[in-house]
C-alpha distance (Angstrom), angle and dihedral (degrees) to the residues before:
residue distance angle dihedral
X1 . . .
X2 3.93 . .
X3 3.47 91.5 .
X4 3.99 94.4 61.5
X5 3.73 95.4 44.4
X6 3.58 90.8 50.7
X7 3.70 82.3 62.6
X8 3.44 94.1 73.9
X9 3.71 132.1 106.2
X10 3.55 110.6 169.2
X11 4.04 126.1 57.6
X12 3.76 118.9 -157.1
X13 3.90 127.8 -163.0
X14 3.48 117.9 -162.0
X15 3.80 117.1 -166.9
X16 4.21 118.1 -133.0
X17 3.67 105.8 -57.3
X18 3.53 102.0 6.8
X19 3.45 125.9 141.9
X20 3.67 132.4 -110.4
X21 3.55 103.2 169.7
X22 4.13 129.4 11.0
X23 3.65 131.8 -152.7
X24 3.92 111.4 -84.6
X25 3.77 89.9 25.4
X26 3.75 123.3 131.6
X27 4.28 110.2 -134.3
X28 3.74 114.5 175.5
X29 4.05 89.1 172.5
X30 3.83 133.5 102.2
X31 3.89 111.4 -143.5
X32 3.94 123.4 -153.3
X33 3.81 108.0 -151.4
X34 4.40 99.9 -126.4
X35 3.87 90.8 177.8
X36 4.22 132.3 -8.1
X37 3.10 135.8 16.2
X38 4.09 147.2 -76.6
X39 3.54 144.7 -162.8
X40 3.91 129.2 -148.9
X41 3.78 109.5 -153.6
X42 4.14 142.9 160.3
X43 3.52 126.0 -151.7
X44 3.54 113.7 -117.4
X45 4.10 108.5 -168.8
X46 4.04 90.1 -31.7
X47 3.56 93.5 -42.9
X48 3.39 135.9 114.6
X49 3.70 125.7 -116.6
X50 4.25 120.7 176.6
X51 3.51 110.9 -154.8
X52 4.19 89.5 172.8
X53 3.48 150.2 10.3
X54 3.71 138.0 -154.6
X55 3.60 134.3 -161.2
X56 3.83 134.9 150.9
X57 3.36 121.8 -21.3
X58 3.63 91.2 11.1
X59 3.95 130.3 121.3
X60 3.66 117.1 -131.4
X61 3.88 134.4 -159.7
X62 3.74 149.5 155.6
X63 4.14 84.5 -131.4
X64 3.84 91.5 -171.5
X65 4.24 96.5 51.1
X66 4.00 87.0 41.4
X67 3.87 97.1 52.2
X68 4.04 95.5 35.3
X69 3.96 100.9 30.8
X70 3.32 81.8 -137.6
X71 4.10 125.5 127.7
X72 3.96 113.6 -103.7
X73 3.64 135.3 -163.5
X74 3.83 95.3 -106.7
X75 3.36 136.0 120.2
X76 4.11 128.7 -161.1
X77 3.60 109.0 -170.7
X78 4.41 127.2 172.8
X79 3.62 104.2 -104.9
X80 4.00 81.8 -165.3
X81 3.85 135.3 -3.5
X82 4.11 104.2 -47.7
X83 3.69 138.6 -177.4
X84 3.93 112.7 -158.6
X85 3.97 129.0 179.7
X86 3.53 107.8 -139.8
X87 4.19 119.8 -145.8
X88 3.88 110.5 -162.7
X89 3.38 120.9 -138.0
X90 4.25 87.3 -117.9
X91 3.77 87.9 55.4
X92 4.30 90.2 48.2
X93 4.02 86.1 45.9
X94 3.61 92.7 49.0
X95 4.33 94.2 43.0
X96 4.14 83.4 53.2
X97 3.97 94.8 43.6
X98 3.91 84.3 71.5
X99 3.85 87.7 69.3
X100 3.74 92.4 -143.1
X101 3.89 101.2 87.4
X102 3.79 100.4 46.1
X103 3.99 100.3 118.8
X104 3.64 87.2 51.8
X105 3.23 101.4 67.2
X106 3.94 91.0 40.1
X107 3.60 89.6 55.8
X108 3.60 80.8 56.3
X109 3.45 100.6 45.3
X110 4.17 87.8 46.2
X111 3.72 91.9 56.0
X112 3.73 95.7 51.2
X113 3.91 88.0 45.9
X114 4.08 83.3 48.7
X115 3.91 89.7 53.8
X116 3.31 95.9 48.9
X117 3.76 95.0 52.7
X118 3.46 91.8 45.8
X119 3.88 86.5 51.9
X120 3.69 84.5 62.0
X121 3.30 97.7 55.5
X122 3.46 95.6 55.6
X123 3.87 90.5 55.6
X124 3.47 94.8 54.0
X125 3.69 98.3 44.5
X126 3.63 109.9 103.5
X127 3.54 105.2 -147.9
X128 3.65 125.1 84.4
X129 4.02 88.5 -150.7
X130 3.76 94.4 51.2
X131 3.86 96.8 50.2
X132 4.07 88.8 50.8
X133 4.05 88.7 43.3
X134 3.98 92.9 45.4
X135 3.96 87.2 48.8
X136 3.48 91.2 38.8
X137 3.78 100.7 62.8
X138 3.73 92.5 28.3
X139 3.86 96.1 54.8
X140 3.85 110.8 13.0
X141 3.98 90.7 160.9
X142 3.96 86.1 59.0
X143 3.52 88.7 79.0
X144 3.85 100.2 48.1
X145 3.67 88.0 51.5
X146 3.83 113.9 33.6
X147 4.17 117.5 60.4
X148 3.67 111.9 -117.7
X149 3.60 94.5 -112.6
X150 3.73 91.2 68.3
X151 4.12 93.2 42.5
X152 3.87 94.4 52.3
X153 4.57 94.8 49.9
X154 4.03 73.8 41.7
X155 3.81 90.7 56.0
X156 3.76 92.5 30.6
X157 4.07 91.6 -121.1
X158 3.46 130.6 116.5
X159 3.78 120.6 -96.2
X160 3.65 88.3 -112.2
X161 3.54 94.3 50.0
X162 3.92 90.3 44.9
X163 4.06 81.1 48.1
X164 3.62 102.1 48.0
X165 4.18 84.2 47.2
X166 3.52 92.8 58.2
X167 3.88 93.6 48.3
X168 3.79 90.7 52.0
């Protein structure tokens, strides 16, 4: 992953609750998350729903604008200050035109697609308890770095519930 972040000539900072991307927006970049923290989320009859978070360390994308070009219906918004580097697509196509650094970015690309899947499976699971214990032990730094708030709509539970969960 070193070798796509190095790609990167331009550093953003977003302050808390400033937007990166809108809805209807086309993004063809990947972000790396320097400092902070984001979330991606659609709105789904006025209200909120995160589908992903970012935070140090972390690579960041609309997936479906980047592949298509196309604008999509998310949003990534600071949850706090953040600095991001952002790697065009351009730079990416240029990186894999060399022909040596090809399973790199499918690794990449495979982890994202993991995510995602995973992501599913936590929507789908019925249990309040097992979509905080699957997060849990998949992303324990998620909850040092994210506020609650964002975590529960993430989890679709209540803050209470994702509160009383925690205790337990």
């Amino acid at each position: 992953m070193k070798e796509i972040i190095e790609l990167s000539d331009r550093e953003i900072t977003l302050g808390r609750n400033e937007f990166l991307k809108v809805k209807d927006s086309v993004d063809t970049n990947v972000y790396y998350v320097e400092r902070g923290s984001l979330r991606i989320f659609v709105l789904d009859d006025y209200e909120e729903r995160i589908i992903r978070f970012g935070y140090s360390g972390n690579l960041i994308v609309s997936l479906d604008s980047f592949l298509t070009g196309k604008p999509s219906n998310l949003y990534i918004q600071a949850i706090k200050r953040t600095v991001v580097k952002a790697i065009t697509k351009q730079q990416i196509d240029r990186f894999l035109e060399t022909g040596r650094n090809g399973d790199l970015w499918i690794n990449i690309l495979e982890d994202l697609v993991l995510q995602q899947m995973e992501r599913e499976i936590d929507i789908l699971t019925n249990s309040p308890k097992e979509r905080y214990e699957r997060v849990l032990k998949r992303s324990p730094q998620l909850f040092q770095e994210i506020p609650n708030k964002y975590i529960a709509n993430y989890l679709r539970m209540s803050a209470e519930t994702l509160s009383r969960l925690k205790k337990s």
